[in-house]
C-alpha positions, 0 to 999 in steps of 0.5 A: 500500500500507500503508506508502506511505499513511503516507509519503505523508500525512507520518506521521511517527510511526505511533503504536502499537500497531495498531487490530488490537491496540487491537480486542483490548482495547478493553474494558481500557486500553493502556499505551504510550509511545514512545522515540527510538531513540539514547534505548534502551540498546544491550544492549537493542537489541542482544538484540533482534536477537540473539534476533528477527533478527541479520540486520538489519543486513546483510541487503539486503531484510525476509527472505531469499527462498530461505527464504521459499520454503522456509517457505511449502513447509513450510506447505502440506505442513502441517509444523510451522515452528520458523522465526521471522519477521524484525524487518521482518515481525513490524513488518508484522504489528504495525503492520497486521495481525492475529495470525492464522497463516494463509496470507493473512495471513501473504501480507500480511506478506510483501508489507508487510515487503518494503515497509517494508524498500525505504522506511524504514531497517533503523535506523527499522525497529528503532525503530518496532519496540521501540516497538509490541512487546508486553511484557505484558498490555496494555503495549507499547513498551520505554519502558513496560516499562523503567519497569514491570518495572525503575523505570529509563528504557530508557537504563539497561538492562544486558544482563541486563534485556535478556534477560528483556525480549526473552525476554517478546515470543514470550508476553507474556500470563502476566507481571506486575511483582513485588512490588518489580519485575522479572517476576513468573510467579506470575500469576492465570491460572496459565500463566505457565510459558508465558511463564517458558520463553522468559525463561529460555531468553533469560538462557542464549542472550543473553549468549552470542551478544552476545559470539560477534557482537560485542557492541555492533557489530550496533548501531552497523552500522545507524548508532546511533551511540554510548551512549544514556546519553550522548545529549542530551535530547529531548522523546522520551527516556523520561527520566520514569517515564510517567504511565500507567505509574505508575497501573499500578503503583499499582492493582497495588499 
């Protein structure tokens, strides 16, 4: 499989975002940096999970079976499935594959979630995956958003831009950086109420779940150790604003 072609080669970084995302806007540029994980702030990692998987850390494979089963059920009835996918299986779906909702596809991802979850860390897993999510129009990896919306490496992000930036990844078409940053709705295409909903619905959900699960505690269970502020620096940290970021910034301006 997959996964195991990349192990084996002795990828150690697969480098986002996917040549299925890169078809997809081959004609505009991509804008994407990558961050070690103990370089991201422990409120943004830890919304992560509290808003796409809180499960991560204790959970034994990619997903839980009996509810796969239920899902799958769900989908050839043609019922509507208000269910997300786990952080392994939206990682499958970003790294591999296509956006496609079909049963196939959706197979696919199960068969490589299920993969990467006996392979690689619930740690690396996580890192790999705030480093190909999507944050915007063409912007990907949290490295780059933390930049791009606020001017701050992702070290620094405070539990309140956690919440606006998870809220992003359901619909991350219809936002741009503000005037002086921060997210702005008021886009050209006049959708952005699509993605302004799930921001919203993230400021009201994120901080009430990270005191009811433990604060920080999600985070440090899946052994990332400590604050990311007080990490050594390394080549990967994010500690600069990237080059491309700031061209982006500029011809928005």
């Amino acid at each position: 499989m997959l996964v195991q072609l990349a192990l084996i080669l002795g990828l150690n970084w697969i480098t986002p975002p996917t040549t299925a995302f890169m078809l997809q806007n081959e004609a505009e540029s991509v804008v994407h940096e990558t961050v070690g994980i103990e370089h991201v702030s422990r409120n943004f990692l830890a919304a992560v999970m509290i808003h796409e998987d809180d499960r991560l850390p204790y959970r034994f494979l990619a997903f839980d079976l009996h509810e796969f089963w239920d899902r799958t059920a769900t989908d050839l009835r043609g019922e509507p499935d208000d269910s997300g996918s786990t952080i392994p299986q939206q990682l499958a779906k970003n790294l591999f594959l296509t956006p496609e909702q079909d049963g196939f596809r959706k197979g696919l991802e199960a068969g490589l979630a299920m993969e990467l979850s006996v392979l690689v860390s619930d740690a690396r897993i996580l890192e790999l995956y705030v480093n190909v999510a999507q944050f915007g129009p063409n912007l990907y990896g949290v490295c780059a958003a933390s930049w791009y919306y606020f001017g701050t490496p992702p070290d620094t992000i405070e539990l309140s831009q956690a919440a606006q930036l998870v809220g992003l990844l359901p619909s991350p078409l219809h936002v741009q950086r503000g005037p002086d940053g921060g997210l702005d709705f008021d886009v050209p295409d006049g959708s952005g109420v699509l993605s302004a909903k799930h921001v919203w619905r993230a400021q009201e959900q994120v901080p009430y779940w990270f005191e009811r699960t433990g604060g920080w505690q999600p985070v440090w269970d899946l052994g990332i150790e400590g604050f990311a502020q007080d990490q050594p620096d390394t080549d990967d940290d994010c500690s600069e604003m990237p080059a491309e970021v700031a061209d982006l910034i500029a011809a928005q301006q």
